[in-house]
Structure formats: structure tokens, C-alpha cells
N, C-alpha and C positions, 0 to 999 in steps of 0.2 A: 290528698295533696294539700286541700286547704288546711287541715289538721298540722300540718309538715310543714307550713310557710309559718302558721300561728308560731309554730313553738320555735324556728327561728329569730322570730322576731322577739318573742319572751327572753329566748340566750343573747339576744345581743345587747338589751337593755340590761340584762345582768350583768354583763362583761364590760358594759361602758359604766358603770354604777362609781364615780369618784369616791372618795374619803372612805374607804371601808376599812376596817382590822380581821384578819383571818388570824386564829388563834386555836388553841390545841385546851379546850371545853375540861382536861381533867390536870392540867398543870395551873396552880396558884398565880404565879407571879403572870401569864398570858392571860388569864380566865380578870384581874385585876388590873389588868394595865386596858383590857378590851372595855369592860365595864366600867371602869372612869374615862375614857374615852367617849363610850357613845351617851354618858350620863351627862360629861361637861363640854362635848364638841358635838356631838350629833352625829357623831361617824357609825356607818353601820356596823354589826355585828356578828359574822360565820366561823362558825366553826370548822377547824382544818378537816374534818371528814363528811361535810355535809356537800351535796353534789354542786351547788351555785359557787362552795367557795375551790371544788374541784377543778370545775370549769374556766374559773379566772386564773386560776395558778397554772392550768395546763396552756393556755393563751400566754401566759407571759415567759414561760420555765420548759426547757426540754427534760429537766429534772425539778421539780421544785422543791425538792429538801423536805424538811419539817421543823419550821421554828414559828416566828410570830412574825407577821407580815402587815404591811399599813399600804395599802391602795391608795394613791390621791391624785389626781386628773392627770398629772402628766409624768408621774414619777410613782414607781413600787420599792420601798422599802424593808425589808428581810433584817432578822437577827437584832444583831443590837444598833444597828442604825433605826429598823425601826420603833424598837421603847424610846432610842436618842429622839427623835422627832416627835412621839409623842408626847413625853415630856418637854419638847421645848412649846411646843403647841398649845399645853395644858398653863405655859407661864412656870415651870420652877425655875429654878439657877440654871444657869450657865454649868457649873461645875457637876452639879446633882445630876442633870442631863447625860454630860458627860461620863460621868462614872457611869450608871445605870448602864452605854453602849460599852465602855473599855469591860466594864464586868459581866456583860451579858449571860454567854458560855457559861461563866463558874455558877453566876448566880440559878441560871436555868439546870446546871448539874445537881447544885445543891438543895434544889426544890423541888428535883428528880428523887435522890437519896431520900429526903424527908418524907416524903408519901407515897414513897414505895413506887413511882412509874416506872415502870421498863422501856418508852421508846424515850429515845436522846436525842438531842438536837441537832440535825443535818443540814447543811448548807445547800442554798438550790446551784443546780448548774444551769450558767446562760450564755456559754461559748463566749465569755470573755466581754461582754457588755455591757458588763456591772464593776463597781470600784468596793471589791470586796477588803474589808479591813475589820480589826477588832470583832470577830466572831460575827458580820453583820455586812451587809450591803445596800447600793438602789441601783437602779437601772430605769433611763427610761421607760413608759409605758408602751407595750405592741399597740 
């Protein structure tokens, strides 16, 4: 029972964890936008199949999709909202930002074709709580 309260308390400090990127470890452009993240923000770092970033995406998502995700205190980011905000984060333009989320989708397909992945990019479902647009959304934090 003590064993079962510990490991409670371990999941919920993982699940409260701010600023993190969840990202797909064998796709270029998410394995790149993760790693100058946690290199010039300090944001953390999971990968879309390891069980901590399981467990956060399953708290926020009745489906959680599969694309590149940005955690931050009070708002969850998906698709091309979230490279848009990390790039605004990081300081580029306005415009570069911009494009990076209007292009997400093509660019994540194109970088799919390039080195041979077979999964694609899937949008999460959240019953309508998120303001999904340009391949990409946020939704409050659960």
C-alpha cells in the first residue's frame, strides 16, 4: 500500500511537470524543434512513446493523436500551434513562426517521405475544447 501511494505521488508530479515537448524521437523536424527547445528554454524532453509522456497525453486527450506537443502551465499545445509557439518562444519572426504552424502537416509529411517513417501525423481528439486550426491546436490544461 505504501509502495501504491509512493508511486502516486511520483505520477502526479509528472503530470503537473510545466513547459515540456513531447515529440516522435525518430522524426527530424520534432527530434529538432525538441532539442533547441530544451537546449535554449529548459523545457523538458519525452519522447511520444515513453510511459511519462503516455501518461500526460492520456490526462489531457481521450485520443491524443501523434504529432509534437508543448506542455506549459496552463495551456497544451499540438501540431503546428505547438512548433508556432515554440518558435515564438525561442525569439524568431513573427512571420517564420507563422509559417513553421500554417505549414506544419506538409512539412511533417515531407520529412516523413524523406526518411522512410511510416506513422503520420494524427490530430488528438478533446471533444471540442481545443481551437483546432492549421494542422495544430491548444486547449486548456486538465
Amino acid at each position: 500500500m505504501v509502495f501504491n501511494g509512493w508511486l502516486l505521488v511520483v505520477q502526479d508530479l509528472i503530470l503537473c511537470m510545466p513547459d515540456t515537448v513531447i515529440y516522435d524521437g525518430n522524426c527530424p523536424f520534432c527530434r529538432l524543434a525538441a532539442n533547441t527547445a530544451s537546449k535554449f528554454l529548459g523545457l523538458e524532453r519525452l519522447e511520444f512513446d515513453s510511459g511519462d509522456a503516455q501518461r500526460l497525453l492520456e490526462r489531457e486527450f481521450d485520443d491524443p493523436g501523434f504529432t509534437l506537443y508543448l506542455f506549459e502551465e496552463d495551456t497544451v499545445y499540438f501540431g503546428g500551434e505547438a512548433s508556432r509557439r515554440i518558435a515564438e518562444r525561442l525569439g524568431l519572426p513573427g512571420f517564420l513562426a507563422e509559417y513553421v504552424s500554417e505549414h506544419y502537416l506538409q512539412l511533417a509529411g515531407l520529412l516523413s517521405v524523406l526518411t522512410g517513417r511510416r506513422r503520420s501525423v494524427e490530430l488528438p481528439s478533446c471533444n471540442g475544447e481545443c481551437r483546432i486550426h492549421r494542422g495544430g491546436g491548444r486547449k486548456p490544461r486538465s
